[in-house]
Every structure is written in C-alpha cells, then in structure tokens.
LOMAR-979611 format. One record per residue: x, y, z of N, C-alpha, C in turn. Coordinates in steps of 0.02 Angstrom, whole numbers, plus 50000, padded with zeros to 5 digits. Each point is the difference from the previous one (the first is absolute). Example, Ala and Ser with C-alpha at 12.3 -4.5 7.8 and 13.67 -1.06 7.14 Angstrom:
// LOMAR-979611
506604971650390499555005950000500455006050000
499825005349964500425005950003499615005550037
***
This chain:
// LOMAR-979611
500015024748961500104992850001499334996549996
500054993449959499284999450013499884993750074
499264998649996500144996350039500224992250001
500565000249982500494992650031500514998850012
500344994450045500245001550047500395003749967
500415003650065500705003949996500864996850003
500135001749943500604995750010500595004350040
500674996450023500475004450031500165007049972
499915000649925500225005949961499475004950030
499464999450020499405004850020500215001250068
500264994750043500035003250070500805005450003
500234996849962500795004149992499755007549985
499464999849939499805006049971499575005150060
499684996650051499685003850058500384999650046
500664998549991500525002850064500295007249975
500194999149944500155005849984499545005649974
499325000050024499625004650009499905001050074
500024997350047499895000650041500795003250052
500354999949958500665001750046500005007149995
500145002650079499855005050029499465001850024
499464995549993499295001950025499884993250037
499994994350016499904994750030500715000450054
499784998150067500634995950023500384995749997
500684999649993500164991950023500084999050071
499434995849990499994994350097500504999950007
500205000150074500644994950020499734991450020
500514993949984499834996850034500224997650059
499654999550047500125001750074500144992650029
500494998750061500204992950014499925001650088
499904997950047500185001350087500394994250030
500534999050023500374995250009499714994250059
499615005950034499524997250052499504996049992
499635002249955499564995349959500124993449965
500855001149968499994993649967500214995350055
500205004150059500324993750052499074994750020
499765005050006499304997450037499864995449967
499915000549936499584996049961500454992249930
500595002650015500304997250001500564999249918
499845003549962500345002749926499805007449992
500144999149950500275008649970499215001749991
499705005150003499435004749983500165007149965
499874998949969499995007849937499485003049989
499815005950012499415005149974500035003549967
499554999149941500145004849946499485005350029
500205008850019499555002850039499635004449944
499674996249992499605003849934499375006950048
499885000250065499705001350043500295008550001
500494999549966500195007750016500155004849923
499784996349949500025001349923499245007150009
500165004149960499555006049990499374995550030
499545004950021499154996350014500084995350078
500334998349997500194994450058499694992349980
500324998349929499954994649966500154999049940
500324994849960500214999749933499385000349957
499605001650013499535001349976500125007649910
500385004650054500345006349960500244997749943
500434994350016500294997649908499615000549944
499694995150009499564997149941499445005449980
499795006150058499505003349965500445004749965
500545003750041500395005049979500394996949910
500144992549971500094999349964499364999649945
499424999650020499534997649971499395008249961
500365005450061499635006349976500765002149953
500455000750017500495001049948500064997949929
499774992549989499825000149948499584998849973
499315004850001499565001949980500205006049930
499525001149959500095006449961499885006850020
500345005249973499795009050028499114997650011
499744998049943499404999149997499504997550081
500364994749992499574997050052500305001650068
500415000950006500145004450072499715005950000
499965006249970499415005150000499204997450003
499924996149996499264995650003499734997650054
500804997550053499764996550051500154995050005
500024996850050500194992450042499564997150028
499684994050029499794998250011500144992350026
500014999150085500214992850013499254997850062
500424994450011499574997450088500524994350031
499875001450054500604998150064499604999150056
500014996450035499935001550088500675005950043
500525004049949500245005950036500634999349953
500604993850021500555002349970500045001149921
499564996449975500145003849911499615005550004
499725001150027499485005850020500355006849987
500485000050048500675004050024500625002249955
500114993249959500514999349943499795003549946
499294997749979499675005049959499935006750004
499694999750055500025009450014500635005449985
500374997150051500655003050009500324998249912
500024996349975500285001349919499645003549950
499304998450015499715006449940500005005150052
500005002850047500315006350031500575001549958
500634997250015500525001649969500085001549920
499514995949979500185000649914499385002349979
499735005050031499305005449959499484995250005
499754994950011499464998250006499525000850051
498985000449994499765001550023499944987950025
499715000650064499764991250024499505000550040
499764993949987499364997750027500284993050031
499774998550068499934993650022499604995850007
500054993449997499374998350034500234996750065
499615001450066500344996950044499424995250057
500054993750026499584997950030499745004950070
499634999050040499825005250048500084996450050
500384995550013500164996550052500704999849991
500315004249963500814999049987500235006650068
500704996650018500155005550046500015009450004
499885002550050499805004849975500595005549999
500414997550012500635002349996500195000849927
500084993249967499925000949922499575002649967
499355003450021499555001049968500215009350013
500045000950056500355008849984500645001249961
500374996550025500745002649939499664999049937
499644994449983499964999849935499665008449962
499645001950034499485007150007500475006250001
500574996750047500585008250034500464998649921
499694994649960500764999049958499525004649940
499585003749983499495001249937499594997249990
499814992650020499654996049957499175001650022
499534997649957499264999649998499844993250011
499814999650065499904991750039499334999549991
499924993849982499234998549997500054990950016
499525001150074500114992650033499264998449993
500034992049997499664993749981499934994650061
499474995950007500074993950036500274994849970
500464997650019500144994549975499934991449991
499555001350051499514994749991499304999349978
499835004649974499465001149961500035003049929
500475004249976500285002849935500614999149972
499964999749954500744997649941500365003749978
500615001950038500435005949985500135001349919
500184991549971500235000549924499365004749957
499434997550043499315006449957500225003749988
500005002150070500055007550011500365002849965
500504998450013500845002249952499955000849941
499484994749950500135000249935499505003349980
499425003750057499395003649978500305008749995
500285000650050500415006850034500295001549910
500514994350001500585000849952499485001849938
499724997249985499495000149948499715008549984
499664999550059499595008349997500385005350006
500505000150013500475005350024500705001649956
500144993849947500345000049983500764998850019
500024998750054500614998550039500294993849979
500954999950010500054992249992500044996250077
500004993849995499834995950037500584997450019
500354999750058500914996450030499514995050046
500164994849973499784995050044500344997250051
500144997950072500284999350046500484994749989
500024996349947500334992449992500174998849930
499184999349960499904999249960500165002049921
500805002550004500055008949968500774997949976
500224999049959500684997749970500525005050024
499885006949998500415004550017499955001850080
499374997350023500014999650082500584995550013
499794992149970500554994750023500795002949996
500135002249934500635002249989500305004150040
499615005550024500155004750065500274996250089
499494995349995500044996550058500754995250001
499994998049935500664996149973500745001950027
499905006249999500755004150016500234997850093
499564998050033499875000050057500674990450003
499874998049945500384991749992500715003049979
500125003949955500555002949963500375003950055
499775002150066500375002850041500244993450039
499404994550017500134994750062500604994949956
499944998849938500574997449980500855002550002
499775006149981500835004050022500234999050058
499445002050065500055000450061500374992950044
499694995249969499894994850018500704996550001
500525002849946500264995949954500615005450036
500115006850024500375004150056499984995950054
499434996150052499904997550055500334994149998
500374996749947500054992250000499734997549984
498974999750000499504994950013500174997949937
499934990950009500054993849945499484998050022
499624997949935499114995149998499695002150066
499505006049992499725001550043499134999749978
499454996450051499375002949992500015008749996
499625001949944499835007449999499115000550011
499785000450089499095001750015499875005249989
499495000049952499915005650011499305000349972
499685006250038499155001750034499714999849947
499614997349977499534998949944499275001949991
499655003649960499355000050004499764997949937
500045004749951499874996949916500614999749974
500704998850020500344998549972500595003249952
499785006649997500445006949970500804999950044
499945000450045500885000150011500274993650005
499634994649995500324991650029500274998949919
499395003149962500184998149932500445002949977
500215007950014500405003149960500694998650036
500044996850048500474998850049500254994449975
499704996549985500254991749963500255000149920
499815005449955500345001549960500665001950004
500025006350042500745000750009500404996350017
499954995650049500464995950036500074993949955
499494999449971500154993049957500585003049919
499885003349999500405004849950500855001650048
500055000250077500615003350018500154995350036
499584997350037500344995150069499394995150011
500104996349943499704992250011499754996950036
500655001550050500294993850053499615003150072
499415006749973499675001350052499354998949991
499744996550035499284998549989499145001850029
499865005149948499525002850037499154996250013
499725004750066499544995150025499535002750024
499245000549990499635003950011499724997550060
500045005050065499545001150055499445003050024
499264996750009499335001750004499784997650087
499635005249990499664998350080499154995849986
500094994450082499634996949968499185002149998
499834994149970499205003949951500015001049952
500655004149973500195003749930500644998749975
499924992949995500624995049960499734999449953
499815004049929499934997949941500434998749958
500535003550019500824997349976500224995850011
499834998150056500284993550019499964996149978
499124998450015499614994849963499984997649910
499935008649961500164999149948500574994949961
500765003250062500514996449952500014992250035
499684998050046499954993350000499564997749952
499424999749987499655000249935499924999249937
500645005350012500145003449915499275003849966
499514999150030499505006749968499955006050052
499645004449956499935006850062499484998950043
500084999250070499374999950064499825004550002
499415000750032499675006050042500004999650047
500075005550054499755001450055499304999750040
499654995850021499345001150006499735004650054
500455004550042499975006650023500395003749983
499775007850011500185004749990500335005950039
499784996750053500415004450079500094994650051
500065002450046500194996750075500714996750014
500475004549962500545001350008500535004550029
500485001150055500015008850001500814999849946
500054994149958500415002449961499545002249932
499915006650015499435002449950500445001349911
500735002550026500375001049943500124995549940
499844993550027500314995649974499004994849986
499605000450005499354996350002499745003849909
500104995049969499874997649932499404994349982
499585001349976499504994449961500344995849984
500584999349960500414996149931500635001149976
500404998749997500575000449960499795003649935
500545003749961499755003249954500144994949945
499635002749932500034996649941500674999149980
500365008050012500485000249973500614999050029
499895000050058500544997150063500014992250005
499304997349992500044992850027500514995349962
499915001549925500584996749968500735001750022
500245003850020500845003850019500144995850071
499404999450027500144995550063500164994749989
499404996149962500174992849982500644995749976
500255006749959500594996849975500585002650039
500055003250070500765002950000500094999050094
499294998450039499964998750047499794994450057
500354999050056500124994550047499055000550020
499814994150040499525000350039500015006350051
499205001950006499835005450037500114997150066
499995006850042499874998250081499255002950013
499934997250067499155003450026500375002750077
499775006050036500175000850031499185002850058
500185001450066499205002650019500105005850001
499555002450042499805009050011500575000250059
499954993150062500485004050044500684995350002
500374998549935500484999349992500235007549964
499545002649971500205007549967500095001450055
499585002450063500195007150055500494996750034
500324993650002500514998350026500835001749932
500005000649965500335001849956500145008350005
499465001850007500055007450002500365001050054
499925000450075500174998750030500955000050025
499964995349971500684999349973500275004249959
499924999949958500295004749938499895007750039
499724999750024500405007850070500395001050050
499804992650013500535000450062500774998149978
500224996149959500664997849955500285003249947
499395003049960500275001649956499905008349971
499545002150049499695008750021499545002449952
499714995349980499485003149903499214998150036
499655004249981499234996250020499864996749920
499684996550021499554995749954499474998550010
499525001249939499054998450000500034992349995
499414998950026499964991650002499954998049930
499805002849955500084998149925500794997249988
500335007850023500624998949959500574996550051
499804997050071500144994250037500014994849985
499924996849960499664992749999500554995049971
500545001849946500615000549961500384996150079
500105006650049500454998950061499834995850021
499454998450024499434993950038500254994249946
499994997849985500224997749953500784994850009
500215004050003500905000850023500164998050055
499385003050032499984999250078499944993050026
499394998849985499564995650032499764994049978
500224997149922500114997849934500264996449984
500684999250015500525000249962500244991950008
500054997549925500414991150000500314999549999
500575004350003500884999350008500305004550034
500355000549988500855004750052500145006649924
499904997849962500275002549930499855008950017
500575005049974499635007549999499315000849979
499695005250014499125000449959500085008949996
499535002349939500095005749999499105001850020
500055003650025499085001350020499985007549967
499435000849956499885005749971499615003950053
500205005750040499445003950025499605005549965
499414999449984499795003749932499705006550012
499955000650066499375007350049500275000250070
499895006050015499895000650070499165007350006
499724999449963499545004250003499394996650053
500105000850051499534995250052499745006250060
499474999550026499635005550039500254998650067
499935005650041500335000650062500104994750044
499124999250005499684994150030500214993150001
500144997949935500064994149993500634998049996
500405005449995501025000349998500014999550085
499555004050034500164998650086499814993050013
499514996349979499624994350022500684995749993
500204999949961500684995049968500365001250040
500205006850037500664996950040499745000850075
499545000950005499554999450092500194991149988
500034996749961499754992349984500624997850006
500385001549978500524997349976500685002650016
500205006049987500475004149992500484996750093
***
C-alpha cells in the first residue's frame, strides 16, 4: 500500500489477515460503575490483545504485508515498548529478523519482553536524539524495512480493525450516538479507528485523549495545523507521548473526529485504579487516559466507549495507583 490514507477496503483487508492471530477484545461494561458515575461506560479492552496492547494489529498487519523479500531482510521500528512488542512478536511469527529502537527511559518491563520476544533493542535519549534518524539511518545501512509506529498506512489499517470490532460490539450492546475516547499519541489507532466507524457506525464519534503537556492532538485539531510538543518526556503516560500528530494520520483526524480531551498523570492512576477494581484488567497510564476521560470528563449522561489500549505498566507504578486510590 502506498503511503495514503487507508480506506475501509484496507482495514477489512487487515482483518482478514489478522483473523486467528489478533484477538477480539471484549467490550467490557460494570453495572457498578455506571451507577457511580452516572450513564453507561464501555471498554473496549484492548489491554489484553497479544503484547498487552493493540499495538499487535497494525504491526502484525504491517509485517504481513511486506514481500518474501523484505521480510528475510528484516524489520525495523521505534516505540517507547508497545509497538516495540507488536513488532517483535509478528516478525517472530512470520520469519523475520527486528531491530528496535527504544527510548532508555521507557519502562523496563517493555524493554525485556521486547528482548524475550527476539528483537535487537537499541535505546536512545530522547531528549537529546531523534528516533526518526535513527530509524531511517539503521533502515538505511542494514537494509531493513522501516514499520513506523503511526505513520504507516498498513499500521493504521491494522489498528483499524480495533473500530470494526467496537462498531459490531457496540451495535450488540444497544449503544445509540456514543463518544468513542480513545488514547492517542501520533494518532495510528484514533485514525484507523475513525475510518472504520465512519464507514459502519457514524452515529459514533470518535475522540482523541492526551495527557497533559502532550496535547498535540488536541491542539492541532483546534487549529487545524499540526502542533508540536515542546517536550519530550515528563509524562508517565510514556505510551502515548508523541512530538506531533502524524503526516499521515493528521488529515484522517481532521476530517472524521470530535474535539480532543486533556487528561493529567493522576487522573490516569485514578482510572487505573478503577479499571481493577470494577472491571478486573490492569491498565498502563498510557492506555488509561480514554477511561479518565469517561470518568472524570464527561458533558453528558449519553453512553461513551473508552478505548483501553495497554496494560503493559511496571510493578511499581501499577502498586502506586491503587495504594492511592484503589
């Protein structure tokens, strides 16, 4: 595919590569929860999809269709962990040798599976060096291809399937005109997520959630141009902390999605939190923020579907959340 956008025929086409090898989420409801807060809450538990994030889609569709060629050659991505993971674990599966690139401040939890999964990790500061370099220097000398975390038509399309389940799902549950939050960093699943649904269920409207500092989504689609981030860390939603919206994502947003939300660091560990005690799934503060959202957010009574996108979060900081909260 080349790179632009992906239309519904591409995500249809990476469901049915991906069936039997991707999960389907359930989406998860607690009756308890909706009494608290006062309407319906839906989780799409993307937190328990291969890797421990939807992350698996989009790479597992994205090394698949590659050529014999370039899968014997190699892979090559960069992540702070969950595409990290997705990658690995799919060129594992389909003969490929991978390389990561991963920040050295990314959890270190993600940074061994990614290692226990095959891959050849090679970490960077990220506040001092430019992963896209790196990536396109690696890719360069080595000959490897390059799956970009967002930026990647057959990534989006992968991630896409993740909307093609929440519309079916959605549409089993009853839910009529619902916000669809969900965790945003460059924009690869919000985008491929808004394709589908705008293609199946309209009448659901998806909405990208950033923690704050790293509202470039946000900001962008108020705007209408692409923002930057003018940091690069001091987030612990590390999953989700993006420079920019992508080139190729920013347009798919513009046209198919509601205003962003901003959420903090400890509206995530309060989300998390929750989402164990109600609904029994852990969740990384990345892939929290969707719930928070839902939670803590919210301008109406109306159902909301909250995408949970990870639960890949380190011991430490999964206990801190419910010493706090729980």
């Amino acid at each position: 595919m080349a790179d632009t956008s992906p239309l519904i025929s591409d995500i249809e086409t990476a469901a049915a590569r991906l069936k039997g090898h991707a999960e389907r989420t359930p989406l998860l409801n607690a009756p308890l929860l909706d009494a608290e807060f006062g309407r319906r809450i839906f989780v799409k538990a993307e937190c328990l999809q291969k890797t421990g994030s939807f992350k698996y889609r989009g790479a597992r569709n994205a090394v698949a269709a590659l050529s014999d060629a370039q899968r014997a050659a190699g892979v090559i991505a960069f992540s702070s962990g969950n595409h990290a993971q997705g990658v690995a674990l799919a060129a594992r599966e389909l003969g490929a040798t991978s390389v990561i690139i991963m920040p050295s401040d990314a959890p270190s939890l993600k940074i061994v599976n990614t290692r226990a999964l095959g891959a050849e990790v090679v970490l960077y500061d990220r506040e001092t060096e430019d992963r896209d370099e790196i990536g396109e220097r690696l890719s360069a000398e080595r000959g490897l291809s390059l799956i970009k975390p967002f930026d990647n038509p057959n990534v989006i399309a992968g991630q896409g399937t993740t909307g093609l389940e929440i519309a079916e799902q959605s549409r089993l549950a009853g839910i009529d005109g619902a916000d669809v939050l969900i965790c945003c960093g460059g924009g690869g699943l919000t985008s491929g997520i808004a394709i589908a649904l705008a293609a199946k269920s309209p009448d659901l409207t998806p909405r990208p959630v950033e923690p704050e500092g790293f509202d470039d989504v946000t900001r962008s689609l108020a705007t209408g141009t692409i923002q930057t981030n003018p940091r690069r860390s001091g987030s612990i939603c590390d999953a989700i902390i993006t420079p920019s919206p992508g080139h190729l994502t920013f347009p798919i947003l513009a046209a198919h999605c509601g205003p962003g939300v901003v959420v903090s660091d400890d509206d995530a560990l309060r989300a998390m939190a929750i989402a164990f005690t109600r609904l029994k799934i852990v969740l990384e503060p990345g892939g929290a923020v969707a719930l928070a959202a839902a939670l803590f957010h919210r301008a109406d009574s109306r159902d909301v579907i909250a995408v949970a996108s990870g639960g890949n979060v380190d011991a430490p900081l999964f206990r801190m959340a419910l010493e706090k909260y729980a």
